[in-house]
LUMLO-287480 format. One record per residue (C-alpha): residue number from 1; residue in three letters; x, y, z. Coordinates in steps of 0.001 Angstrom, whole numbers, plus 500000, padded with zeros to 6 digits. Layout:
BEGIN
k_r_u_v_w
NUM_ALA_X_Y_Z
...
END
This chain:
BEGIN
k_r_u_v_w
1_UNK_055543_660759_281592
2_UNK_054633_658920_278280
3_UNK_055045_655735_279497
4_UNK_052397_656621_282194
5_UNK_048673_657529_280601
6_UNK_046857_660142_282973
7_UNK_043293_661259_282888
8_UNK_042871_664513_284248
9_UNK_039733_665012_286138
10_UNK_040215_669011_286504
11_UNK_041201_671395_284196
12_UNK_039674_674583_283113
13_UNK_038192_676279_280512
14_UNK_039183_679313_279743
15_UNK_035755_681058_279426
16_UNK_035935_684777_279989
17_UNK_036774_685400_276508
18_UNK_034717_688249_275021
19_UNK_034616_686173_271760
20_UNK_033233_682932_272610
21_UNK_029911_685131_273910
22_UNK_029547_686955_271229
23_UNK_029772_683753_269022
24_UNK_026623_682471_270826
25_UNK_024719_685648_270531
26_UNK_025322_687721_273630
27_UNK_025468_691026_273661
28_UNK_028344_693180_274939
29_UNK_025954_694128_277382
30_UNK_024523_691050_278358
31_UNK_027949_688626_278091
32_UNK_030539_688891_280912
33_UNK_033047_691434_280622
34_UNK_036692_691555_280954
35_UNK_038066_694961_282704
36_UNK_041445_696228_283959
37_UNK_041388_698026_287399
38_UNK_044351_698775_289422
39_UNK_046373_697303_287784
40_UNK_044796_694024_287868
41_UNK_042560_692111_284957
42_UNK_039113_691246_286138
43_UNK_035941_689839_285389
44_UNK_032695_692415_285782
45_UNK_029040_690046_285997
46_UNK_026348_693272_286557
47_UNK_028099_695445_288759
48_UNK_030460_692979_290683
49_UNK_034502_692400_289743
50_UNK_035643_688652_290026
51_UNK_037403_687374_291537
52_UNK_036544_690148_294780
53_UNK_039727_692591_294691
54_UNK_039078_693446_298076
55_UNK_037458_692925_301767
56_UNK_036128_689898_303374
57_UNK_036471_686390_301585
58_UNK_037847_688396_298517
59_UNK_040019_686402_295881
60_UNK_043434_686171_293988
61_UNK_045093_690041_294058
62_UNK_046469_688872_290432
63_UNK_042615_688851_289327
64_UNK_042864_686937_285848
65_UNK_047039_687177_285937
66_UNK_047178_684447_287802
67_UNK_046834_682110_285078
68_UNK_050218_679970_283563
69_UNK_048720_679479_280270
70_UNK_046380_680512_278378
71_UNK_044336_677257_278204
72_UNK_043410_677404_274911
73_UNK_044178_674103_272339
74_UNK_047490_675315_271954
75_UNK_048984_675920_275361
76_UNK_046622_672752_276952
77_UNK_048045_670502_274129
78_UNK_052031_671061_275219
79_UNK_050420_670923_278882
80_UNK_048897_667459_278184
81_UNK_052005_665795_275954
82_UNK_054628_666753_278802
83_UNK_052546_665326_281596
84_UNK_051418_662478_279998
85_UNK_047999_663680_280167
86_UNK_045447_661268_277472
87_UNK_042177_662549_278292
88_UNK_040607_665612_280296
89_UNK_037588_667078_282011
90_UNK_037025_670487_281929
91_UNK_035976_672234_284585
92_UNK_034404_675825_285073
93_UNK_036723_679024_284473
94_UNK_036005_682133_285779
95_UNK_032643_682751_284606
96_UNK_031902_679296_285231
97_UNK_032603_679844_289107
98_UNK_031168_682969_289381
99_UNK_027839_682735_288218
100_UNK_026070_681841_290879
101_UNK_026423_685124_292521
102_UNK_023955_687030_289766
103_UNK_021023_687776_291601
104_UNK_018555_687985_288800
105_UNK_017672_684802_287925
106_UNK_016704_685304_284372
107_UNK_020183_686487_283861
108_UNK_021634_684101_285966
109_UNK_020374_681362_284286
110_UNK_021577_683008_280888
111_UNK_024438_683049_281471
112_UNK_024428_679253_282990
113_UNK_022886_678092_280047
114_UNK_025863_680357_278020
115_UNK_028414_678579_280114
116_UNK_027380_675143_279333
117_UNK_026742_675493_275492
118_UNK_030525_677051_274949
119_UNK_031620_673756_277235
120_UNK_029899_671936_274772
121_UNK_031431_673543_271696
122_UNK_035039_673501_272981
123_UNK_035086_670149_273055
124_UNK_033411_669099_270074
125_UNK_035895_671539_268227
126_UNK_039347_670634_269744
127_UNK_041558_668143_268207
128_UNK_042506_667001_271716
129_UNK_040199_664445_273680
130_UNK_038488_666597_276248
131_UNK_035646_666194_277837
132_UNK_033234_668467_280004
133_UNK_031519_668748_283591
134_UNK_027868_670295_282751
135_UNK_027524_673604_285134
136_UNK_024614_672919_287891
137_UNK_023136_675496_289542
138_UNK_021624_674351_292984
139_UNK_020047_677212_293172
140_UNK_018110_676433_290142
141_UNK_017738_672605_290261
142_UNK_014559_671896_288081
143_UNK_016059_673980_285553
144_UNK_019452_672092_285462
145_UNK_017822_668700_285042
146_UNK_015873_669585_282281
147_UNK_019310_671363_280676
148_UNK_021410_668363_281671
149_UNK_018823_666282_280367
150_UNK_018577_668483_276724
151_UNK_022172_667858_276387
152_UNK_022469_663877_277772
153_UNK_019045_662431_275643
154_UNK_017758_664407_273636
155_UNK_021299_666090_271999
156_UNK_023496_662816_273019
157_UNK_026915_665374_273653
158_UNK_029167_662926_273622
159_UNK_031707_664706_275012
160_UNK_029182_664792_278319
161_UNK_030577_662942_280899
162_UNK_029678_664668_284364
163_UNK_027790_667390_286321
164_UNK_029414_669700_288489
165_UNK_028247_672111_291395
166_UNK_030253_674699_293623
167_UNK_029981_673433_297421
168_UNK_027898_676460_298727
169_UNK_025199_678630_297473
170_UNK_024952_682690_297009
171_UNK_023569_682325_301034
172_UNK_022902_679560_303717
173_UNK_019857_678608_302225
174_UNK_021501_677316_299010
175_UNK_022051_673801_300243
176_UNK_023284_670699_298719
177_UNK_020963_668647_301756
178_UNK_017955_669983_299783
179_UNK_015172_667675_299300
180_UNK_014371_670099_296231
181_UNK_018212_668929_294975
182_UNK_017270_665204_295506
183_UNK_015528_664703_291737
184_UNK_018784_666575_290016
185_UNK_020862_664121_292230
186_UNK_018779_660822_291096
187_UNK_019027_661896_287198
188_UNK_023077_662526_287636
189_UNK_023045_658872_289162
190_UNK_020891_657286_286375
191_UNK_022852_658892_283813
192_UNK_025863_657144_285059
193_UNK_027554_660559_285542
194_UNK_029956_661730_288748
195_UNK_029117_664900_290449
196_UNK_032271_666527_290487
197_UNK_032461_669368_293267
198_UNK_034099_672587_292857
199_UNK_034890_675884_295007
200_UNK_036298_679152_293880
201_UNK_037746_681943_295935
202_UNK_036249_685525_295684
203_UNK_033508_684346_293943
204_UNK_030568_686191_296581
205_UNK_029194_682825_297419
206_UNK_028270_682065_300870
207_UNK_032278_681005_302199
208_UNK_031750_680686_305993
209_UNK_035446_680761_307219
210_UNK_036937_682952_304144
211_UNK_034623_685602_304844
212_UNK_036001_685871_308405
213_UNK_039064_687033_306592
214_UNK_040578_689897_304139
215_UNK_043850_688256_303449
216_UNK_043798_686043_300393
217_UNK_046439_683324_301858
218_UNK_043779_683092_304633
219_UNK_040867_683055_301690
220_UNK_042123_680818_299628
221_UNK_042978_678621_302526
222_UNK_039910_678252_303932
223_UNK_037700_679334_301101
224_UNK_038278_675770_299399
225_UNK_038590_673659_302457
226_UNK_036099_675396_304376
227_UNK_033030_675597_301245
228_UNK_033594_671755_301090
229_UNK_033180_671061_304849
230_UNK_029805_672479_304186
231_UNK_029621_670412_301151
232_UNK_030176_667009_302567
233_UNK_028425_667657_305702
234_UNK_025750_668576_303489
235_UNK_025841_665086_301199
236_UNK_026733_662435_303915
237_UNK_024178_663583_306097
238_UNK_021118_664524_303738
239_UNK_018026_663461_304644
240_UNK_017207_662094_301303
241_UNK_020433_660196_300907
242_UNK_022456_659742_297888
243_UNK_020861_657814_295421
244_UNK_021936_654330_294704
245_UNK_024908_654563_292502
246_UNK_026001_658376_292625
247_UNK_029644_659113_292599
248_UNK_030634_662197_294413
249_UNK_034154_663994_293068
250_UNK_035617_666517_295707
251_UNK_037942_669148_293647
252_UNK_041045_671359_294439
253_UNK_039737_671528_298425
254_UNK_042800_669267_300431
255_UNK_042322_665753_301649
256_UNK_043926_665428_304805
257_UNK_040793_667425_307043
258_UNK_038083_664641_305474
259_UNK_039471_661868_307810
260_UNK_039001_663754_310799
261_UNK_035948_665716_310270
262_UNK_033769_662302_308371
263_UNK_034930_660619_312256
264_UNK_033284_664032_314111
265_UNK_030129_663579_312105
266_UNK_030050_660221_312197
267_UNK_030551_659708_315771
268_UNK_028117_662967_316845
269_UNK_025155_661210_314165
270_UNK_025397_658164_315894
271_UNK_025166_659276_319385
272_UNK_022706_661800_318852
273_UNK_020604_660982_315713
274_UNK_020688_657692_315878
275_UNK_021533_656910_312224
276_UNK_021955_653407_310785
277_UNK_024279_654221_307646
278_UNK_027126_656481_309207
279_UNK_028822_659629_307267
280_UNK_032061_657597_307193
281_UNK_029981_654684_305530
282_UNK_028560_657096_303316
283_UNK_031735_658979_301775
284_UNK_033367_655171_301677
285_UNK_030486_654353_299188
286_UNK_030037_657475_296906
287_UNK_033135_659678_296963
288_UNK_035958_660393_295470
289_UNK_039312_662834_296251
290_UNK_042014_664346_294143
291_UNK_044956_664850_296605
292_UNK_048043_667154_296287
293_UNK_051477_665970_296440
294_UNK_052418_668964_298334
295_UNK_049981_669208_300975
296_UNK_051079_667993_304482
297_UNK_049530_664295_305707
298_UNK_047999_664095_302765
299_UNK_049407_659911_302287
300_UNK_048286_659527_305612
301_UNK_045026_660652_304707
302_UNK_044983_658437_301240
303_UNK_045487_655678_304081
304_UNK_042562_656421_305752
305_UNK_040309_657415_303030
306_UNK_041539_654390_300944
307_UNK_043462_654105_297613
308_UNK_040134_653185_295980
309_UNK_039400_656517_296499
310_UNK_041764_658397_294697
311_UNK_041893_660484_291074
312_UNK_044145_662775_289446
313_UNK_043444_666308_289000
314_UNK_046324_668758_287389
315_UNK_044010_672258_287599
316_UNK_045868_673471_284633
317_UNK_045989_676551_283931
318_UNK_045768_677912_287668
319_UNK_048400_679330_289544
320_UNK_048668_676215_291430
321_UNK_048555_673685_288606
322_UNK_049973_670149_289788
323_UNK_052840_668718_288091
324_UNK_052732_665083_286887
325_UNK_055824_663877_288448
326_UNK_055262_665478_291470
327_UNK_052076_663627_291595
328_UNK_053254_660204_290395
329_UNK_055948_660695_293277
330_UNK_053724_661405_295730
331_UNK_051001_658700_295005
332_UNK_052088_655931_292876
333_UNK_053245_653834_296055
334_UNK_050294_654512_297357
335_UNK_047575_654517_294209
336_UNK_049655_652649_291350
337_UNK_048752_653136_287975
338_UNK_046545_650239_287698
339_UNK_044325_651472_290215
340_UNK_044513_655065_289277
341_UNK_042997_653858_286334
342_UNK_040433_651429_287333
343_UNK_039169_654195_289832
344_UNK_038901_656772_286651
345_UNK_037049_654147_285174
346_UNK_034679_653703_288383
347_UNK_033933_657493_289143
348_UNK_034557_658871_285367
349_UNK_033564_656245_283500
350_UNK_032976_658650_280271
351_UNK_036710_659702_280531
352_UNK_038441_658094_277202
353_UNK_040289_655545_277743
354_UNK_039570_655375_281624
355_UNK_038304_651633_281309
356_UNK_041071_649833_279023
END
């Protein structure tokens, strides 16, 4: 697709490498560790494998096979030159989605903090333009504004250009609706910085409808979809609000469910809360999608949701990584280039190239 530019607003680091912890002084007991049980590569945080291997809401059987790539420079750079691809985001690998689940917060936030400075250092070191999504941890919001903060002012990362969250906490009482988020959510805003959101199956984060099931086409299913139900419920109703100028990203979780569900909350807030600004008014004003050329009524939901509201995400190097002329087929009627790019340049405004 050369004659096409693309900036791709979710790919991932590859950042269960035993290496790249011990680089930034970790331990082999402290940094995450890569295992092999039945048959299957995994990741081991404390005494947990990730993805799950087994039982309810567990994740891919393949563990860490599932990957196409490696996504290091080399691999990412063919990747990017076939598709077309100028510019990137990078978004959490496996450690990145999984370490919400450490209990300890000490070592929870370690590892956070571990996650975010080898984000930092990929970038800055690879001869491709890539950017990176700094790792929140709702759980811990003081402590990620002062850490997104560290790295925005006082270190100027360049290579900084949004915030991301997972859609659900280790439990219910994890919430993105919490007042205690609301400060975290301002600074994103005033930095001029997207909150992109991201799920992860088998991760042992609170996944309502996955953990009803033990079958991973059923998990991954509704582990995605079902985390960011939560999620938006969560934003387009918070008491709070969303602060004046925040620009919500929804990752990797299907489009065509938002229409119907933001028209269920809207039209259950306004008969029974009596709100003024409605859900539907609310994702029309902050959010963002990245839809899937294969997923069914997904252009009729781009028609509902508006082509204003539309990004390109290839989740390279997952199992399911989107192809770019699959994409372009699917959505260039619908989103043309022009306004792919002028809506880059609205929600990702720190993507290269996004605004010419």
């Amino acid at each position: 697709m050369p004659h096409i530019q693309l900036y791709d607003c979710d790919t991932h680091f590859t950042d269960h490498l035993p290496e790249l912890w011990s680089e930034i002084g970790f331990s082999p007991a402290e940094a995450p560790e890569v295992v092999t049980e039945a048959g299957s590569t995994r990741l081991r945080l404390g005494d947990r494998l990730f993805p799950r291997p087994s039982g309810p809401g567990h994740g891919n059987p393949k563990g860490l096979g599932h990957l196409i790539g490696p996504g290091e420079d080399e691999d990412r750079a063919v990747f990017m030159a076939k598709h077309g691809i100028a510019a990137a985001v990078l978004q959490p690998g496996f450690v990145g989605l999984s370490v919400q689940a450490v209990d300890d917060e000490t070592a929870r936030l370690r590892l956070f903090d571990g996650y975010n400075r080898l984000a930092s250092r990929s970038c800055a070191r690879s001869p491709l333009d890539l950017k990176w999504a700094f790792l929140a941890s709702v759980e811990d919001p003081r402590w990620s504004e002062e850490t997104l903060l560290r790295y925005a002012e006082r270190e100027r990362d360049e290579n900084l250009v949004a915030v991301v969250v997972r859609p659900t906490g280790r439990t219910p009482s994890v919430r993105l609706n919490s007042p205690a988020v609301t400060p975290l959510l301002r600074t994103v805003a005033r930095l001029g910085m997207p909150l992109f959101v991201h799920g992860g199956t088998g991760c042992f984060q609170w996944s309502p409808l996955a953990d009803a099931y033990d079958d991973y086409a059923m998990t991954h299913a509704f582990g995605h979809m079902g985390e960011h139900m939560v999620a938006l419920a969560d934003l387009v109703t918070r008491p709070d609000g969303l602060p004046d100028g925040l620009r919500v990203v929804m990752l990797e979780s299907g489009i065509a469910w938002i229409p119907s569900v933001l028209g269920r909350l809207t039209s259950h807030t306004k008969r029974l809360t009596g709100t003024v600004t409605t859900p539907t008014e609310v994702f029309r004003r902050h959010f963002a999608v990245v839809p899937e050329p294969d997923e069914e009524h997904v252009a009729w939901a781009v028609r509902q949701l508006g082509a204003g509201s539309v990004l390109f995400g290839s989740d390279y190097p997952h199992w399911d990584t989107v192809e770019a002329a699959g994409w372009l087929a699917g959505f260039s009627d619908l989103c043309p280039p022009e306004r792919l790019a002028a809506n880059t340049a609205r929600f990702v405004p720190g993507l290269s190239g996004a605004a010419s």
